[in-house]
N, C-alpha and C positions, 0 to 999 in steps of 0.2 A: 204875036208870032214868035218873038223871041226869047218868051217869057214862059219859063213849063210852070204846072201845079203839081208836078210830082216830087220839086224840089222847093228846099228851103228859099227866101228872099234871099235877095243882095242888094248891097248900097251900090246906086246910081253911080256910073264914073262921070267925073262931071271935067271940065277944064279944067280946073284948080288941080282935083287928085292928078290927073294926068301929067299938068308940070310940076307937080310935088313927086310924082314916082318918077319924070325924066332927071330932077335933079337930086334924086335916091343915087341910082344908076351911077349916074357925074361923082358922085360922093364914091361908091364901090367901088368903079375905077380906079380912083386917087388913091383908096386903100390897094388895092390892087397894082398900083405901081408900086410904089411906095413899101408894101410888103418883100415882093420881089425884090427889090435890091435888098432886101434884108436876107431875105433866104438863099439869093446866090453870089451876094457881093457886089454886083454890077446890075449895072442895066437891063434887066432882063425883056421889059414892055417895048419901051419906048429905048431909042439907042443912044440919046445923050442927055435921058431924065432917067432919075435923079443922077448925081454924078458924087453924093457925100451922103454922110448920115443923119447931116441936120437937112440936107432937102428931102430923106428918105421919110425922117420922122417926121418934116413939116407938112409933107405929101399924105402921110396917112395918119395922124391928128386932123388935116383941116377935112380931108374925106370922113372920117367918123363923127365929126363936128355937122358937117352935110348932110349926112346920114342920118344923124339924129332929129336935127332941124327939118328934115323933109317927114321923118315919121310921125313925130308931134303934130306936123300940118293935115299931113291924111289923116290921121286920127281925129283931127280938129274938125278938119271936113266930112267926116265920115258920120260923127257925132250930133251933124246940124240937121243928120239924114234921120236921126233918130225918130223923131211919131211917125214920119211917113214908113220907115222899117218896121216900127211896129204895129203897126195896122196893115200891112201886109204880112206878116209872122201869122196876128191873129185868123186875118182871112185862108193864111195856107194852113194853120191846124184844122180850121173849122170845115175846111173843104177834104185835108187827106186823115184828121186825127182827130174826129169830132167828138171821142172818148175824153181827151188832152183840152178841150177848151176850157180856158180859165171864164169865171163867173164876174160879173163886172161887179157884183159884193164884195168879192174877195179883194180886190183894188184901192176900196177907199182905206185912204188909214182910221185908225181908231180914235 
């Protein structure tokens, strides 16, 4: 039902990606505090965070730090989705681009 064949696959969100992208989010924020007292000198977010320039840069270092760490993990998980993605890739050319199906010859290495 909630799956067309006129579009490409996509990777399963599963719990994992989901608290990997809420604590993306948590990470953007802290850059996003953090930036802001840089660009207006003060508090701009929040009213009595950061209140210096080492909790501004601490604020958005440990957010780009979060950031990164949660990308890797989607990635990590996204990765685990691989033959199930592609074996529905294959099923969606063969159904909308059956000029585009690769030969399962073609596949073995040499």
């Amino acid at each position: 039902m909630l799956t067309s064949r006129l579009r490409p696959p996509r990777p399963r969100l599963t719990l994992r990606i989901f608290a990997y992208a809420i604590a993306d989010v948590f990470g953007l924020g802290c850059v996003a505090i953090g930036a802001s007292w840089f660009a207006t000198g003060k508090s701009a977010i929040l009213a009595d965070f950061p209140t210096s320039t080492a909790e501004a840069f601490a604020c958005t270092a440990g957010g780009a730090a979060v950031m990164f760490w949660a990308v890797a993990r989607i990635l990590r998980e996204i990765s685990k989705q691989s033959t199930e993605m592609q074996a529905a890739y294959d099923a969606y050319l063969a159904t909308n681009h059956p000029d585009k199906v690769r030969s399962k010859e073609s596949e073995t290495p040499d």
